[in-house]
C-alpha positions in Angstrom: 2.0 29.1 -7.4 0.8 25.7 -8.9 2.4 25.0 -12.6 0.8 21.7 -14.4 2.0 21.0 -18.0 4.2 23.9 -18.0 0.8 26.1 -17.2 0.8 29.0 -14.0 -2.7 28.2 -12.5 -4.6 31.7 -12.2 -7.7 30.4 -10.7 -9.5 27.7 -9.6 -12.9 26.7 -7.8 -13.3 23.3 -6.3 -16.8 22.1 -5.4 -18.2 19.6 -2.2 -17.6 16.6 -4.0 -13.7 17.5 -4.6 -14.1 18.1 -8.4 -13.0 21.0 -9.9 -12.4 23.2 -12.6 -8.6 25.4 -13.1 -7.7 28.3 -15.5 -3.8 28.2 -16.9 -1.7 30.1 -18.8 1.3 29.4 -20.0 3.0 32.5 -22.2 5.5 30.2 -24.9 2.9 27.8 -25.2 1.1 27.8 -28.7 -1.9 28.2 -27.1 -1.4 30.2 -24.4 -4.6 29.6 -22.2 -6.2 26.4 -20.7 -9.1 25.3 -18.6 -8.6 22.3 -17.1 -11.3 19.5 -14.8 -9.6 18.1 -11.6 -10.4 15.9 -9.1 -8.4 16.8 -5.9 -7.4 13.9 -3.6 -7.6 13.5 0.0 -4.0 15.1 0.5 -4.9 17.7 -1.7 -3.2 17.2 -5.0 -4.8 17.6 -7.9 -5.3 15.6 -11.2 -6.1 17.4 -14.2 -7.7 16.4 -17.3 -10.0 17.2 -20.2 -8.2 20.0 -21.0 -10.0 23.3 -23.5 -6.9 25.2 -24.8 -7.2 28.8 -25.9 -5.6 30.9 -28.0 -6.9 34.3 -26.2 -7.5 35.4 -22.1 -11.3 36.4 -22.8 -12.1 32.7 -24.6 -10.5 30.8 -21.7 -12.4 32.9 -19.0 -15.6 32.5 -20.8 -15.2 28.9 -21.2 -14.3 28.6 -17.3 -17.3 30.1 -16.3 -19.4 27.9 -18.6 -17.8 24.6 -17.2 -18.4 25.8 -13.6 -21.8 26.2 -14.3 -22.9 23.4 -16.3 -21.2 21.4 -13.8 -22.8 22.6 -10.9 -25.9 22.6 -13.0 -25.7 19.3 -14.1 -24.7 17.8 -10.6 -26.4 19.9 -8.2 -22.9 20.7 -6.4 -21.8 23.8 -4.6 -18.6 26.0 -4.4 -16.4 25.0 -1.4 -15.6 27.6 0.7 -12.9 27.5 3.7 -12.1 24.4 5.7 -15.0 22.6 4.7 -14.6 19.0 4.0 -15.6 17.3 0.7 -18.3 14.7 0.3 -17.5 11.4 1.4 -17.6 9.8 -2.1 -16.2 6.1 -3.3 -13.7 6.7 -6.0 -12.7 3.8 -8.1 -10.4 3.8 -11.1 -11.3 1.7 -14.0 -7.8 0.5 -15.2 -8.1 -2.0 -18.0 -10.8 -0.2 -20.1 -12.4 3.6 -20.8 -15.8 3.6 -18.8 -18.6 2.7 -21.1 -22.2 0.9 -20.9 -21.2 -3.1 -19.2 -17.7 -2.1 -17.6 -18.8 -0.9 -14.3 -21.2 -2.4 -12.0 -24.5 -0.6 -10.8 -25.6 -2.4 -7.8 -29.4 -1.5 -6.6 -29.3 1.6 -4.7 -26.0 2.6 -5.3 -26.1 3.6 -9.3 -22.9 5.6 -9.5 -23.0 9.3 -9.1 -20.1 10.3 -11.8 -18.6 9.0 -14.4 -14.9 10.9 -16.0 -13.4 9.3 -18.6 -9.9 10.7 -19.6 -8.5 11.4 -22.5 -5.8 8.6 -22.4 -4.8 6.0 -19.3 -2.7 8.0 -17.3 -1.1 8.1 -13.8 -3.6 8.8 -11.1 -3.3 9.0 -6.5 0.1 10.5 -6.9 1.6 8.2 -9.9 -0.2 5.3 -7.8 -2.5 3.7 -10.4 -2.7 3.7 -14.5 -6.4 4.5 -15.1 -8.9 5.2 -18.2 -11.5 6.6 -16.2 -12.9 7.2 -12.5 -16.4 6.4 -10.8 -17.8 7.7 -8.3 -20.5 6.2 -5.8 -22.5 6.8 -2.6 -21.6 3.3 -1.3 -18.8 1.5 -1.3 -18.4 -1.6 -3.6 -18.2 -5.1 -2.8 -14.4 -6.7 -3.3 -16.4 -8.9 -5.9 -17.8 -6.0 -7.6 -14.3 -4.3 -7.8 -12.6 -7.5 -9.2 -15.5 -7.8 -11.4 -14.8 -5.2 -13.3 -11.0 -4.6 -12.7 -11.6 -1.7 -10.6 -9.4 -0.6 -7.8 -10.5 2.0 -5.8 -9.2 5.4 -4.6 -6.9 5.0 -1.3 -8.7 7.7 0.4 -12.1 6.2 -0.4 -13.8 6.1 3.5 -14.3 2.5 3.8 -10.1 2.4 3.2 -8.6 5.5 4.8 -8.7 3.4 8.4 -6.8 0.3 6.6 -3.6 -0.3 6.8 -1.4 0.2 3.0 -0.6 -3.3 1.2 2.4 -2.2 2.5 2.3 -2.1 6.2 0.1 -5.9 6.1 2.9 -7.1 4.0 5.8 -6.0 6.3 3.6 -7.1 9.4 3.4 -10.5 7.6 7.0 -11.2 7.1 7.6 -9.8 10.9 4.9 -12.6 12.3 6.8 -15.1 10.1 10.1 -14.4 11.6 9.1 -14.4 14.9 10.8 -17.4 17.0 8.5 -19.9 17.7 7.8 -21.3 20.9 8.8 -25.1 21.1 6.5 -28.1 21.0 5.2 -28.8 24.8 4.2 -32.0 23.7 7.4 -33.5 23.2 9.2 -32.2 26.8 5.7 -33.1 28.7 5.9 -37.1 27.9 7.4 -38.4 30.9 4.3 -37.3 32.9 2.3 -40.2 31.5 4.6 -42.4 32.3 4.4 -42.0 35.8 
């Protein structure tokens, strides 16, 4: 049983693209019934936002079904069923700013596929990243792109999930600097010339 915000999720459908939409309830809340949007990461926890609160069962399920459609509607996305793997889309988070027209790039080719903005910067990945809003894109974007627009993107993203953490290059670059170094040959080998 999954419990966000105090809510028991009844039901949920994700889609391909690992978005998704969640029904709550939560009995000694003032109003009682929720529908939430997610976006489920690559580990499988789920974010939740945009939030529709409801004061009776039969409004909440209504308005669940109405968001699954329009959103599969809207962008052409199907139910995922069993162990099927979601689309290999580039997340990035905008952290500075809500997503609006100028504060994310749209290279040629690679326009970007969804745009969420939330409802307040909040914790994303886990409690990773502070975040207004999330893109997402076909491609990936260029480092110059991301710093651009002070977006960092999604650890699970393709392009990332085969490099290692800031972590693990940061400890590997303290352990190369403490390795012993080898001593100058140049200094021992002089009395060959001299010969």
């Amino acid at each position: 049983m999954e419990i966000n915000q105090g809510y028991e999720i009844l039901k949920s459908v994700t889609f391909d693209n690992g978005r998704g939409f969640a029904l709550g309830y939560d009995e000694a809340a003032p109003s009682p019934f929720v529908t939430w949007q997610f976006t489920e990461t690559e580990n499988g926890q789920r974010d939740y936002y945009w939030g529709h609160y409801h004061s009776n069962g039969q409004t909440a399920e209504k308005d669940f079904a109405k968001r699954i459609d329009d959103y599969k509607e809207l962008f052409q996305v199907q139910e995922r069923t069993g162990g099927r793997e979601p689309a290999a889309y580039y997340r990035y988070y905008s952290t500075q700013r809500p997503v609006d027209l100028g504060t994310f790039p749209k290279p040629p080719g690679n326009a970007p596929v969804e745009i969420i903005n939330f409802d307040e910067r909040r914790m994303v990945e886990g409690g990773t990243i502070r975040a207004w809003g999330e893109l997402a894109y076909l491609k990936p974007l260029t480092e110059k792109q991301m710093e651009d627009y002070e977006l960092r993107p999604a650890p699970g993203n393709p392009d990332r999930a085969a490099r290692p953490s800031i972590t693990a290059q940061l400890k590997e670059a303290a352990h190369r600097s403490e390795a012993p170094k080898e001593p100058d040959k140049i200094k021992h080998n002089k009395s060959h010339e001299d010969r």
